[in-house]
Structures are given as structure tokens and as C-alpha cells.
C-alpha positions as CSV (number, residue, x, y, z in Angstrom):
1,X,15.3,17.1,8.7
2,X,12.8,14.2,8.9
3,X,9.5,14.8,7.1
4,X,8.6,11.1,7.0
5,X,8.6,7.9,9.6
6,X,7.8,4.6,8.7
7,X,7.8,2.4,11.8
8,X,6.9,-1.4,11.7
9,X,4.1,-1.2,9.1
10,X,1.9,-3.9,7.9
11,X,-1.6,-4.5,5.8
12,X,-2.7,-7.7,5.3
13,X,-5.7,-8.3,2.8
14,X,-8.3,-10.6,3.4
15,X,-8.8,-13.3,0.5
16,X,-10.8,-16.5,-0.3
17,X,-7.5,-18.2,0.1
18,X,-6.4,-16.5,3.3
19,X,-4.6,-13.7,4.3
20,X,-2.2,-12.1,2.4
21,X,0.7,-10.1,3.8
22,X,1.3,-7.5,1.2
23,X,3.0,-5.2,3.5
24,X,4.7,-7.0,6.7
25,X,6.5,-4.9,9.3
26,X,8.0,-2.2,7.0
27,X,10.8,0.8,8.6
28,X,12.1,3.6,7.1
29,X,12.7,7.0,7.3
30,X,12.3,10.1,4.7
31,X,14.2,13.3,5.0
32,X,13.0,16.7,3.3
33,X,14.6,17.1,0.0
34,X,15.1,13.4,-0.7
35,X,14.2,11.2,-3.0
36,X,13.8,7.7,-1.3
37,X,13.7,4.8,-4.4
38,X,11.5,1.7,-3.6
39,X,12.6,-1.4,-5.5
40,X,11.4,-4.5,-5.9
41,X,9.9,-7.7,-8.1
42,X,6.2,-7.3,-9.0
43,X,3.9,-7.9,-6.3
44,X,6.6,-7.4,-3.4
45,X,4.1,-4.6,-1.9
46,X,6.1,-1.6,-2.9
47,X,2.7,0.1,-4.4
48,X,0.9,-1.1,-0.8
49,X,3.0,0.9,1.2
50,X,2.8,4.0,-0.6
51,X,-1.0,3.7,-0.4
52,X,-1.4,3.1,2.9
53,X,1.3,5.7,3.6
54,X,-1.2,8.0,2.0
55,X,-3.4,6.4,3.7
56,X,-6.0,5.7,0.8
57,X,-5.6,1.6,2.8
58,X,-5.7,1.7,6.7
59,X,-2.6,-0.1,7.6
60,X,-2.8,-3.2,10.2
61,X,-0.4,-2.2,12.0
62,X,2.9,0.1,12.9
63,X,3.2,3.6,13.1
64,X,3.6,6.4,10.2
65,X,4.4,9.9,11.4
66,X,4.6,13.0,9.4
67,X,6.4,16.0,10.6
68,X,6.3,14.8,14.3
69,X,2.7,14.0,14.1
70,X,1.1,10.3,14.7
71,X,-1.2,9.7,11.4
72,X,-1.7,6.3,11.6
73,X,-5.6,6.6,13.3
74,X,-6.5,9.9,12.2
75,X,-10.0,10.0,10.6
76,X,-11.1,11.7,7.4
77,X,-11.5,15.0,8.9
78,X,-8.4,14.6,11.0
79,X,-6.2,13.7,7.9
80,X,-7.8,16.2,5.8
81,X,-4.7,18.8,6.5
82,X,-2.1,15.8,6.1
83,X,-3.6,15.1,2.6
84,X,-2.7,18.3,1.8
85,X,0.6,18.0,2.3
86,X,0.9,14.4,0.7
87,X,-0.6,13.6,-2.8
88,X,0.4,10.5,-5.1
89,X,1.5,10.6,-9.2
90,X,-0.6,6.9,-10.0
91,X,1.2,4.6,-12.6
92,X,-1.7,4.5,-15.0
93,X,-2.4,7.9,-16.2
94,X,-4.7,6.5,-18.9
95,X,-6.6,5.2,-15.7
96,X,-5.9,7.4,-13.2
97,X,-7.9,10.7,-14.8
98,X,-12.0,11.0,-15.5
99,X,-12.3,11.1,-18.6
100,X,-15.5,13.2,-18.2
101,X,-13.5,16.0,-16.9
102,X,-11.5,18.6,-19.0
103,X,-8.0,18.6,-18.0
104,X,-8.6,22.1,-16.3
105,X,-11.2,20.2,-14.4
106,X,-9.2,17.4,-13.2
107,X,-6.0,19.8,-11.5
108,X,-8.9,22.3,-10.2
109,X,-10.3,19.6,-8.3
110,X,-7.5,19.5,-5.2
111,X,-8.1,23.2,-4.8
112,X,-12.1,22.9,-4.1
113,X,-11.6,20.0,-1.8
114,X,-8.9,21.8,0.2
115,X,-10.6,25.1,0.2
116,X,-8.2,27.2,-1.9
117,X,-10.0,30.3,-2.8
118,X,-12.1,30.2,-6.0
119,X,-10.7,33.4,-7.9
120,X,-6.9,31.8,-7.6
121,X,-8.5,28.7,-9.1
122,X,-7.7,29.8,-13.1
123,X,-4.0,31.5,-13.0
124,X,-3.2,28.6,-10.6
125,X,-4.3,26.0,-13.0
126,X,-2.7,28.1,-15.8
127,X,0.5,28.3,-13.7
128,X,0.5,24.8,-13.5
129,X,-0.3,23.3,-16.7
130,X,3.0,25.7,-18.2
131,X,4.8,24.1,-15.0
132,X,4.3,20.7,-16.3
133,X,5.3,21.5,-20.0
134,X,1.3,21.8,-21.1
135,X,-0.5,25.0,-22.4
136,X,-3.5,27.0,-20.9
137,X,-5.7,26.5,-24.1
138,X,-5.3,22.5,-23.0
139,X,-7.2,23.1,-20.1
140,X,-10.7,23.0,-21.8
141,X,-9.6,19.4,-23.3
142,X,-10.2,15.7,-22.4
143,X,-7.8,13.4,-21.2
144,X,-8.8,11.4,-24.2
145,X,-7.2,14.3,-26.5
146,X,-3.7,13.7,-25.0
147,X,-0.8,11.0,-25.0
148,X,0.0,8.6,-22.6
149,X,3.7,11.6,-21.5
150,X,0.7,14.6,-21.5
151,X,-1.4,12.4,-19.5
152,X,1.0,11.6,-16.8
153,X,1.9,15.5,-16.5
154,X,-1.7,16.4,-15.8
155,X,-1.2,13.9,-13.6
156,X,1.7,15.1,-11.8
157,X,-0.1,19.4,-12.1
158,X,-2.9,17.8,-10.1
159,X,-0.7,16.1,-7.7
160,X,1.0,19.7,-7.3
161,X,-2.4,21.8,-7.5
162,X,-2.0,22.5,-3.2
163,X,1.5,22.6,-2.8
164,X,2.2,19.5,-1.2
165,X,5.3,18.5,0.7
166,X,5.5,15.0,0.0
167,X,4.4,13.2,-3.4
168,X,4.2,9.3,-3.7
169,X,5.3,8.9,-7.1
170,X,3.8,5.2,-7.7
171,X,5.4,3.3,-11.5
172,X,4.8,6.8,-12.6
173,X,7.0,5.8,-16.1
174,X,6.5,2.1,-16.3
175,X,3.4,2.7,-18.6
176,X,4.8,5.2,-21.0
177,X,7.3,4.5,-23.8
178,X,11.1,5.1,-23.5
179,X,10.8,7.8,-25.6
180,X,9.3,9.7,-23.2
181,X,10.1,7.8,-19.5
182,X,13.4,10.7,-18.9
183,X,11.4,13.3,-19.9
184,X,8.8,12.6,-17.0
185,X,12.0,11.9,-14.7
186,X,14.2,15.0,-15.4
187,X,11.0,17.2,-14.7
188,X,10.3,15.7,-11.8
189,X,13.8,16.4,-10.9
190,X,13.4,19.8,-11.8
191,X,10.5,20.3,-9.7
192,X,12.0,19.1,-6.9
193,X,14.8,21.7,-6.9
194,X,12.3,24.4,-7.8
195,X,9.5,23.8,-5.2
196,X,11.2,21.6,-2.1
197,X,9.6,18.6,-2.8
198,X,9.9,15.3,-1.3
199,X,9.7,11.7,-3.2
200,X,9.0,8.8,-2.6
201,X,9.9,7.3,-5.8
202,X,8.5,3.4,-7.0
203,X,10.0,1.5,-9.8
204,X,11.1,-1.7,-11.0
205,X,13.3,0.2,-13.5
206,X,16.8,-0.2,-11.0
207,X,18.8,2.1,-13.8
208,X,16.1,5.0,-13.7
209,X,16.1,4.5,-9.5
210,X,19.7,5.1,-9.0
211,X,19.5,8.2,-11.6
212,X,16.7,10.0,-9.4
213,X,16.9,8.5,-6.0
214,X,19.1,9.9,-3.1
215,X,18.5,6.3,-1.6
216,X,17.3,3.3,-2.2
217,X,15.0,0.6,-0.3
218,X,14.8,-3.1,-2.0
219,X,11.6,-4.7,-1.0
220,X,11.1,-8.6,-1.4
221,X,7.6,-10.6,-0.4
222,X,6.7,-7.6,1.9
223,X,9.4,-6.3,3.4
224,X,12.7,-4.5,2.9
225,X,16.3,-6.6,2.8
226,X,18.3,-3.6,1.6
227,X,18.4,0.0,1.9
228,X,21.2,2.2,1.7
229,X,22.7,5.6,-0.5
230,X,22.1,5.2,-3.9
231,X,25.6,4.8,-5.2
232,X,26.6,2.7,-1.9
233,X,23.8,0.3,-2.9
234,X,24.9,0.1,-6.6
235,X,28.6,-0.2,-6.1
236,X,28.2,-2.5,-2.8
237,X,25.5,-4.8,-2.9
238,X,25.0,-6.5,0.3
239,X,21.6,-8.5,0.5
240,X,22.0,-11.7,-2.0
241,X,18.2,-10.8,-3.7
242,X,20.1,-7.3,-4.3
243,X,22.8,-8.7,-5.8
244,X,20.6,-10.8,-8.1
245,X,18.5,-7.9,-8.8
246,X,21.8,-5.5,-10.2
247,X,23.0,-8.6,-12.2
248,X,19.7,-8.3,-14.4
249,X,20.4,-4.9,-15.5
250,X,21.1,-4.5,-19.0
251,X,24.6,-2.7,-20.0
252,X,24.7,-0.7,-23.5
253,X,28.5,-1.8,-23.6
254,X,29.0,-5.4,-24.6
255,X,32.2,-5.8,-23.5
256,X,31.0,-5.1,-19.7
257,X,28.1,-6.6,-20.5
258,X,29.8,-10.0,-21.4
259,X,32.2,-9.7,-17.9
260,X,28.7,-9.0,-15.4
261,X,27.9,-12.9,-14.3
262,X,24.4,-12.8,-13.8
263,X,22.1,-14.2,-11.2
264,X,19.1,-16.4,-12.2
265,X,17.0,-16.9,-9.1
266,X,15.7,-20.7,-8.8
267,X,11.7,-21.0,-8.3
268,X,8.9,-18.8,-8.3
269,X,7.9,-16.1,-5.7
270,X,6.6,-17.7,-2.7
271,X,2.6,-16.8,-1.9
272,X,2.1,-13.4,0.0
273,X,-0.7,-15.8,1.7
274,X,2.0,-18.3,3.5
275,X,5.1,-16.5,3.0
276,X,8.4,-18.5,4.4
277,X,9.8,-18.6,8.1
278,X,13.0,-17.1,8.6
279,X,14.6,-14.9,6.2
280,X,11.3,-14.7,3.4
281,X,14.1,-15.4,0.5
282,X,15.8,-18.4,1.9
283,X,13.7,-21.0,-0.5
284,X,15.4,-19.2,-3.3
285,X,18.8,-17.9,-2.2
286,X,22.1,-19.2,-3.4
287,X,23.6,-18.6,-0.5
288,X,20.9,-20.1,2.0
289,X,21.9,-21.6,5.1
290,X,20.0,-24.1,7.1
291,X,19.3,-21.4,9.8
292,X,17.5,-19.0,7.4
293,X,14.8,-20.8,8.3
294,X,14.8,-19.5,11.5
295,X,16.2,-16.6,11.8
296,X,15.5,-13.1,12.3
297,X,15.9,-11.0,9.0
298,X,16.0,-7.3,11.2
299,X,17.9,-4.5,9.0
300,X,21.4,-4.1,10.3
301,X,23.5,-1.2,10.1
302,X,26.9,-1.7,8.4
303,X,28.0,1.5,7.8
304,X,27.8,4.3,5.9
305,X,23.9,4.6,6.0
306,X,23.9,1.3,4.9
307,X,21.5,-1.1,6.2
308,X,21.2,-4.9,5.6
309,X,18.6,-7.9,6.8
310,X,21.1,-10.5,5.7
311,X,23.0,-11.8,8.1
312,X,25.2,-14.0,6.5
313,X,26.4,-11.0,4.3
């Protein structure tokens, strides 16, 4: 059942040097249950279109719909009920907590702004600070007190303080160490079985995407070239920047390592200001054509759920 449509959506910033088309003309769907990877170099907009999914940036244009309803204009009090429903794990949980609040503080918060009664505030907070592999007697601490790993699962109680539906899970690993990166993962996993919960899940890390992701989007320079079932994409690359991409990833096993030719993209990113014609990766594909200067990059179905913007594939 769909939960979450994505249609055509765009937001351009407005710069010194111009406009920049962080998000341009983005289309996906989200079913309830899944977990929906987003993929991508830095700066290719994949943390853009979570936010202005959430809506914390007003999108420039397209259309998102949750569960059948239009939320793209809504005002604050309108999207009030919607945020509710949707809440975002940031990437920087040294950042992304006041550090003047106790922890207990901090996951409270949701439930005052949403109007949960106060006398469910303290076993709910208790409830889930155990949830998130914390203690109640850590509620009266400061985020200061904690590591980077207990940081990011106050983050992820205070994302779950009003039950929400949908949770925009932006880098959530990139800043911690290894250590503790599939800790954070398998819990999320395991709070997705045990509560119903829907992901949008954003990474650079392809081998910890295609662990917790039901399917997979590859964003390049704004837009998506690639999205398909997480094995398909990983055992069938399609798109040449995917291709490149799954060449980079390391292999434990030298043997296989040795065997995996790997990809080395010519030239730098093109500017998000004055992004190509055509297909947006021509001036650094090794397969460009003279046409992908011209042409139309729209996402094509080629079976199996599996959609391309390639032509040429």
C-alpha cells in the first residue's frame, strides 16, 4: 500500500552565483513497510529531498502526497497532523540535540508540541529510552554525557516519541565509528518489524544500503538515474554512474577483489548552478554519446521494478 508519493519535485536555492538546482524534478514512490535507500555522491541532493519531503524546505515545484493527501501547500497548522506522522533521524547527532536539555527533555519535546497528554509524558519517555537501548536514570543527563552511538539513539527515541509512520533517516551512521554504524542499523531494523515503520533511508555507504533497503534510488546532480529492488540493482546495474558507483565498493576477499575492474569517473562534479543539457552525467560517462547532450534522461521501466534514465543501457 502507498504511504508516500514523490511526483516531479524540485528546490532550487538562491546564491550569489545563481541558482542552484539541488533537487530537479525528482519521482518516486514509498510503500508501507519499506525501506527506500537513497544513494548518491556528496552534494547530489539526496539530504534536500528528504527535507523538503518533510517539508522543513518548501519545494519549487512537483507534488508530495502522503496517504492520498496533497501536502505540498499546506501551512504550518495544516501540516501540523502530517508532521506527526513524519519525523527525520539528522546525521549529526552531536549537532542535532540542545545541549541545554536533558536527554529526557529532548524526546519529551514531540509530545508537548503534538499535544500528547502530560501524565503519559514520563513512562512514554521511559518506554522509549529502554526501546532504543538507553536507561531511565539517563533521562536526567546531557547530551554532552553520552557518545556519539547513545547520541544518535536519543536521536532516533525522539524521532519515535509520537509514533510516526514515516521516518527520514538522513546519514544517520556516517558520523559514528564502524564499531558502532550496525549496531544503529540492526535496531533500526528491529524497530521497523516491531512498530510498522516506514524508511526512507540516506547513505553514501552502498554496502550498508543494500543490507537495510527494500529498494534502492541512485541520485546524481539532482536527480535520480537508477532505482530498482535492492538485489536487482546490485546484481544488474543498469545506469553507467551505477555501475561506477558498485565498482568502488571495497571487497573483504582479495581474490574477488583483484577480478572487480573498477570504474574511475574522469572530471569533477559539474556545478548544481549550471548543471549539463541532456543526460546531467554525459560530461563524465564512458559510455557518452553525442546525443546525451540532448536527450531526455526520463526513468524507464525495464522490468522487474526496475527503472532506468539511461537510454543507451
Amino acid at each position: 500500500m502507498k504511504l508516500l508519493e514523490v511526483d516531479g519535485l524540485a528546490k532550487y536555492f538562491e546564491t550569489p552565483s545563481g541558482i542552484v538546482h539541488s533537487v530537479d524534478g525528482v519521482s518516486f514512490i514509498v510503500e508501507k513497510g519499506e525501506t527506500l535507500g537513497l544513494v548518491g555522491e556528496s552534494g547530489c541532493g539526496k539530504t534536500t529531498t528528504g527535507r523538503t519531503i518533510i517539508r522543513l524546505y518548501e519545494p519549487t515545484r512537483g507534488k508530495i502526497i502522503f496517504d492520498g493527501q496533497d501536502i505540498t501547500s499546506l501551512d504550518a497548522a495544516q501540516m501540523l497532523p502530517f508532521r506527526k506522522r513524519m519525523q527525520m533521524i539528522f546525521q549529526d547527532p552531536y549537532a542535532s540535540l540542545n545541549p541545554r536539555m536533558t536527554v529526557g527533555d529532548i524526546v519529551r519535546e514531540p509530545m508537548i508540541i503534538h499535544g500528547i497528554p502530560k501524565d503519559e509524558h514520563h513512562d512514554r519517555v521511559t518506554h522509549l529510552l529502554r526501546l532504543v537501548g538507553l536507561n531511565s536514570e539517563q533521562a536526567g543527563r546531557y547530551p554532552h554525557e553520552f557518545s556519539g552511538g547513545q547520541r544518535q539513539r536519543i536521536g532516533i527515541a525522539r524521532a519515535l516519541a509520537v509514533e510516526p509512520e514515516l521516518i527520514i533517516c538522513d546519514e544517520p551512521i556516517s558520523a559514528l565509528d564502524v564499531s558502532i554504524q550496525a549496531q544503529i542499523v540492526n535496531m533500526l531494523e528491529d524497530l521497523q518489524h516491531e512498530l510498522g515503520l516506514t524508511y526512507i533511508f540516506i547513505a553514501h555507504d552502498l554496502s550498508m544500503v543494500r543490507h537495510i533497503s527494500t529498494r534502492v534510488a541512485v541520485m546524481y546532480l539532482g536527480r535520480i538515474v537508477e532505482l530498482a529492488p535492492s538485489d536487482e540493482l546490485y546484481t544488474n546495474p543498469k545506469h553507467p554512474y551505477t555501475v561506477s558507483l558498485l565498482s568502488s565498493i571495497p571487497l573483504p576477499d582479495p581474490d574477488k577483489a583483484d577480478s572487480v575492474k573498477h570504474i574511475a569517473l574522469q572530471g569533477e562534479i559539474p556545478s548544481a548552478v549550471n548543471p549539463p543539457s541532456g543526460c546531467t552525467f554525459h560530461t563524465r560517462c564512458p559510455k557518452a554519446r553525442p546525443e546525451c547532450s540532448s536527450i531526455s534522461t526520463i526513468l524507464q521501466d525495464t522490468g522487474n521494478g526496475h527503472l532506468c534514465a539511461c537510454p543507451f543501457m
